[in-house]
C-alpha positions as CSV (number, residue, x, y, z in Angstrom):
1,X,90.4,-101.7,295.8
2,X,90.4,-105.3,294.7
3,X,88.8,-108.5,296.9
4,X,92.3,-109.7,298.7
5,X,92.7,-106.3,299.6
6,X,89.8,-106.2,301.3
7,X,90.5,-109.2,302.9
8,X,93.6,-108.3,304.3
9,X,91.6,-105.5,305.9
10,X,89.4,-107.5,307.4
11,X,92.4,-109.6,308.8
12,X,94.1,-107.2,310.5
13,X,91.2,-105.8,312.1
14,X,90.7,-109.2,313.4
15,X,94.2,-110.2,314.5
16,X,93.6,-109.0,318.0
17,X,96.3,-106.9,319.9
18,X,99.5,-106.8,318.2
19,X,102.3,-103.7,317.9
20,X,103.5,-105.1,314.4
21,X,101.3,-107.0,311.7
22,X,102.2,-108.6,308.8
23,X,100.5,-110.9,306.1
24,X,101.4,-113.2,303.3
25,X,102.9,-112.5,299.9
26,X,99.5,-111.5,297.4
27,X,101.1,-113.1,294.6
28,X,101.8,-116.6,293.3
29,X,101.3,-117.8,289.6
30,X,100.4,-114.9,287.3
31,X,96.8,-113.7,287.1
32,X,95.7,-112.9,284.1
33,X,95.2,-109.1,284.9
34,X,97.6,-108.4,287.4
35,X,98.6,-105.5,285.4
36,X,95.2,-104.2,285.8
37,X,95.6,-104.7,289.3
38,X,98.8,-102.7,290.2
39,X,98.3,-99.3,291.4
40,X,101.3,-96.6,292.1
41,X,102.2,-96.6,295.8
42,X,101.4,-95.4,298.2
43,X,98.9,-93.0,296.0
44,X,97.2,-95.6,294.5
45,X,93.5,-96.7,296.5
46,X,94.6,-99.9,298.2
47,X,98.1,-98.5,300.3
48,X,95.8,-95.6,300.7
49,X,93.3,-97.6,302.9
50,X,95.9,-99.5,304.3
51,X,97.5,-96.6,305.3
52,X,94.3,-95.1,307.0
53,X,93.9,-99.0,308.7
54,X,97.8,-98.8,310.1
55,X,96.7,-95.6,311.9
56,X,93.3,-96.7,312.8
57,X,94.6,-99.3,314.9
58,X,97.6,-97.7,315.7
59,X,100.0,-100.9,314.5
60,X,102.9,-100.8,312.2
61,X,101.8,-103.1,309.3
62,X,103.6,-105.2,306.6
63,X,100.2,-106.2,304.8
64,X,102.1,-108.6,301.9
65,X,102.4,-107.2,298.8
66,X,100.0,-105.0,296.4
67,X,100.9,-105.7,292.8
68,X,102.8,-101.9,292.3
69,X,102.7,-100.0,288.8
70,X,105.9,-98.0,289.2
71,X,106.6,-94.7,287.8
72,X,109.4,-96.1,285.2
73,X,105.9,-98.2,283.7
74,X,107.5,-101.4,285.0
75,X,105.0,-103.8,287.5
76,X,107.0,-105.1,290.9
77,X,105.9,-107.3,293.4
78,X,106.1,-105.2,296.2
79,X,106.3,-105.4,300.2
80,X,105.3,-102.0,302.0
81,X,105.9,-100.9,305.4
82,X,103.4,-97.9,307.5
83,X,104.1,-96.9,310.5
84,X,101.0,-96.4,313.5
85,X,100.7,-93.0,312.2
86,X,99.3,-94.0,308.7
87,X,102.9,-93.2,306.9
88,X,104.8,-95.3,304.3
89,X,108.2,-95.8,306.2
90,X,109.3,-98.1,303.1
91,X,108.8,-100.4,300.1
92,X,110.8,-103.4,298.8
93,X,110.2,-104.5,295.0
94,X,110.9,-107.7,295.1
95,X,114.9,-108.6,293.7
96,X,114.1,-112.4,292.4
97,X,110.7,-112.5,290.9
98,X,109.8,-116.4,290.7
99,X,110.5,-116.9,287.0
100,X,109.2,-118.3,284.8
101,X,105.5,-118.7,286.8
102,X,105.9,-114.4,287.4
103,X,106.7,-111.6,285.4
104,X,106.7,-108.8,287.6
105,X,109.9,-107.1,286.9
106,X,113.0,-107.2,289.2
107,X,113.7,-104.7,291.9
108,X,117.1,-103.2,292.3
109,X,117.7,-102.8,295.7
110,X,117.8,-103.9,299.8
111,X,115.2,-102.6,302.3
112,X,115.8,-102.3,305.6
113,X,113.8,-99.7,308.0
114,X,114.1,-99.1,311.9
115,X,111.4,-99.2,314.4
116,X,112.2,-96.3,316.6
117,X,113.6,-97.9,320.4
118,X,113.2,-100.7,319.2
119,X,115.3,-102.6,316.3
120,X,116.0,-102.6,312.5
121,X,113.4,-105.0,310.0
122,X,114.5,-106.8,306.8
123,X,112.3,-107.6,304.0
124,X,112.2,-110.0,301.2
125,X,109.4,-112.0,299.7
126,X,108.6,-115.6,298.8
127,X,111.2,-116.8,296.2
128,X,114.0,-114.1,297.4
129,X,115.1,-117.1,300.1
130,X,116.4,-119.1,297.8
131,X,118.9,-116.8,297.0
132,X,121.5,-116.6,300.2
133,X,122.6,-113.7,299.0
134,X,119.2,-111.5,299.9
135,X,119.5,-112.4,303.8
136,X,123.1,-111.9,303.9
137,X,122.5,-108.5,302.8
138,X,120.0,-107.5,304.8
139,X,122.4,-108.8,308.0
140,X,125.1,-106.9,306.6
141,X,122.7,-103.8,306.4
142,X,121.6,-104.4,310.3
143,X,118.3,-106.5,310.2
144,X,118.1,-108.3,313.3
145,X,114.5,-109.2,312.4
146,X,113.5,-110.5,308.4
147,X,109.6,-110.4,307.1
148,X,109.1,-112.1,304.3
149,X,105.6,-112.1,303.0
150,X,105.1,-115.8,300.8
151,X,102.9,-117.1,298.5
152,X,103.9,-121.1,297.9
153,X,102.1,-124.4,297.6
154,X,102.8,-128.0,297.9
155,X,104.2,-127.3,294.0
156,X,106.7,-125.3,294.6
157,X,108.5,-127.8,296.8
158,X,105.4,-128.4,299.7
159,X,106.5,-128.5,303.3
160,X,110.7,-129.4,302.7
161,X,111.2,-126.1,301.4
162,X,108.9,-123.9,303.7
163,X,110.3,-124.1,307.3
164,X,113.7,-125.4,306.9
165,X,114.7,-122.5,304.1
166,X,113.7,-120.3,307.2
167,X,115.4,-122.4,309.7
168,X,118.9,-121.8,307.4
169,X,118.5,-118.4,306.9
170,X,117.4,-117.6,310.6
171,X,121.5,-119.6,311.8
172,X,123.2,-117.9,309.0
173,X,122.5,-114.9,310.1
174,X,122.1,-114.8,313.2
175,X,118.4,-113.1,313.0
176,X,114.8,-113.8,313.4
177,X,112.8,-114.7,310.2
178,X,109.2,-114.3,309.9
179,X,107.9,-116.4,307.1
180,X,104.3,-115.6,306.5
181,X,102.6,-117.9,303.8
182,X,98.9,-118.0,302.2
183,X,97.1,-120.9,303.4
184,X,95.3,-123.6,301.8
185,X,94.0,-124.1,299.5
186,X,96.1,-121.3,297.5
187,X,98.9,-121.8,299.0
188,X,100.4,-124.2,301.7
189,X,100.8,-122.1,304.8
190,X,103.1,-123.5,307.6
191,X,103.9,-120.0,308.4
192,X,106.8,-119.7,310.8
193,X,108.9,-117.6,313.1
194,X,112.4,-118.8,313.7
195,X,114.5,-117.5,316.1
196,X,118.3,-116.6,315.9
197,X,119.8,-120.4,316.6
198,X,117.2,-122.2,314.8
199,X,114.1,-122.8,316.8
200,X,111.1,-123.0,315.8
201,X,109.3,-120.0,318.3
202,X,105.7,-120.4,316.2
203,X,104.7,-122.7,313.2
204,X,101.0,-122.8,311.9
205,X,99.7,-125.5,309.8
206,X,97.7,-125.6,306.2
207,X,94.4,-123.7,306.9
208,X,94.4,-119.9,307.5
209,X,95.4,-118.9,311.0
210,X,96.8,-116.3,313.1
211,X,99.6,-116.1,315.7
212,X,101.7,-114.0,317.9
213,X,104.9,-113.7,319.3
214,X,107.5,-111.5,321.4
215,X,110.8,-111.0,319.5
216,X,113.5,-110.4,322.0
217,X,116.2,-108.6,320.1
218,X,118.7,-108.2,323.0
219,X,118.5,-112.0,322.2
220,X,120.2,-111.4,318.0
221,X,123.1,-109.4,319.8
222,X,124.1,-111.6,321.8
223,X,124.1,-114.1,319.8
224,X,125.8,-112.6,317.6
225,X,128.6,-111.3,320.2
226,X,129.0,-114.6,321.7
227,X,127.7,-117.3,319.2
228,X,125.6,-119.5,318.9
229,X,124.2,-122.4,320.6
230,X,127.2,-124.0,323.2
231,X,129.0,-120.5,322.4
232,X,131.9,-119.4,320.1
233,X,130.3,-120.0,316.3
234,X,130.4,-116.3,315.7
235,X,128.7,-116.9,312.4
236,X,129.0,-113.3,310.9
237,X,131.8,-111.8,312.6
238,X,133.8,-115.1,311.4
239,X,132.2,-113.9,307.6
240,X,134.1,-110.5,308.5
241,X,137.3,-111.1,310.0
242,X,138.6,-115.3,310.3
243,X,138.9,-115.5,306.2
244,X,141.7,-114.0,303.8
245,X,140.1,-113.5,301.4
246,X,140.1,-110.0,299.9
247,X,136.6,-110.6,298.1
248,X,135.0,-113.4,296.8
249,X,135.4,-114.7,293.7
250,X,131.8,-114.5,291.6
251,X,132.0,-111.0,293.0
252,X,135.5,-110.1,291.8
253,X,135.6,-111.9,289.0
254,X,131.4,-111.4,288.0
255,X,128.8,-113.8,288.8
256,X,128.6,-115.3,285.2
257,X,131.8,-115.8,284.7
258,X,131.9,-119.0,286.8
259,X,132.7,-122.4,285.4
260,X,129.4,-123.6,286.1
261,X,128.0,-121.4,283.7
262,X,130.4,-122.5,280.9
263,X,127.7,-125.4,280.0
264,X,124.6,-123.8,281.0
265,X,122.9,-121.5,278.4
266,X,121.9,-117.9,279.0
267,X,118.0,-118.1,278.4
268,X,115.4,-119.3,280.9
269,X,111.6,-119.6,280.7
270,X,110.0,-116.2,281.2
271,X,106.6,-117.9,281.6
272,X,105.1,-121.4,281.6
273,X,104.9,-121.7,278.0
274,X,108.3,-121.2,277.2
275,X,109.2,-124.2,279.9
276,X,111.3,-127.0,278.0
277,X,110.7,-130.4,278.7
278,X,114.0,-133.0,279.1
279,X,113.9,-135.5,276.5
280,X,116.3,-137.9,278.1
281,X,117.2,-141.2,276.9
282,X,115.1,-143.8,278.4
């Protein structure tokens, strides 16, 4: 088991009381033997004593994301979920890998899992919030509450991208998000929960820190019965039922096929040294 594994043991031992845990996303920038690092889940030693820790302390745990050598031989970024009884109730492979500073390969599929009694949980990590289309899935799929496990520094877009991405995603969809960051000086922190209309429940700042909140998710239904804020903007049952249209256009008509694409090329950088600088006129 490697050393941030370890660490996020130690973590969650020390978080105090809480029902659910989670912890930041365990990987930024490539390192240079990340392969060497991935293990299968859950066999593999690290989700194995993760596992044993969920059940120790009797906690459902999201502890970010061990680096995951799948079965196909492909390497994922990947977010698990186990339950207080020690089990793997689920795993996300990250769907938008942050190209071109990771290669893990993409995932191929939304992850949603209940919490018997008490509601249904989202995940995505890091770079998947850029991409609308990841939160309005997980909506659609019943999430009232999102995790999403983040590893970003002040390159990456600093403190104008951390919060306010989770602010959007949080009114769009009517949920709470729970934006957990690694702090400084690997990453930025500014960890967040955001509830359903927008506010800002808890924010932490740079260094590493813990919080806790209650997530009232009588609170997501009715906001998303009745709407939000003064009342009436119905956000996602206006995305079912106030349009005509019979489906939307990159998805009937395929995603590439836009105009916008018609001047952009096809390739991107896969890693930093395939990055092109612009060599614009002066």
């Amino acid at each position: 088991m490697n050393s941030d594994a370890e660490k996020c043991l130690a973590s969650a031992r020390s978080a105090g009381y809480a029902g659910f845990r989670c912890g930041p996303d365990g990987h930024g920038p490539d390192s240079p033997n990340f392969k060497e690092l991935a293990e299968p889940i859950p066999s593999g030693p690290t989700t194995q004593a993760l596992m044993g820790l969920a059940k120790n302390l009797k906690v459902w745990l999201v502890p970010g994301t061990p680096m995951e050598k799948g079965d196909d031989g492909r390497f994922y970024n990947t977010a698990i979920v186990l339950s207080p009884e020690g089990k793997l109730v689920a795993k996300y492979r990250k769907v938008f890998p942050a190209r071109p500073i990771e290669s893990s390969d993409p995932g191929n599929e939304f992850v949603v899992f209940d919490i018997p009694g008490k509601g249904r949980v989202g995940l995505m990590i890091c770079y998947d919030i850029f991409h609308p289309e990841v939160g309005r899935t997980l909506a659609w799929m019943g999430a009232e509450v999102v995790i999403k496990p983040t590893f970003q520094d002040d390159s990456e877009g600093g403190e104008r991208c951390r919060i306010p991405f989770s602010v959007v995603r949080a009114i769009e969809n009517q949920l709470y998000m729970v934006d957990c960051n690694v702090a400084a000086p690997m990453g930025n922190g500014l960890s967040c929960i955001i509830d359903p209309e927008g506010r800002v429940v808890e924010s932490l700042r740079n260094s590493e820190q813990f919080t806790s909140a209650v997530l009232d998710l009588d609170y997501v239904h009715r906001v998303r019965e009745y709407g939000s804020w003064a009342g009436g903007f119905t956000f996602l049952k206006h995305w079912a039922y106030l349009h005509r249209i019979e489906q939307f256009p990159p998805y009937a008509k395929g995603i590439p096929n836009g105009d916008v694409f018609k001047t952009l090329s096809k390739s991107f950088p896969n890693d930093p040294s395939q990055i092109e600088l612009y060599e614009g006129k002066e």
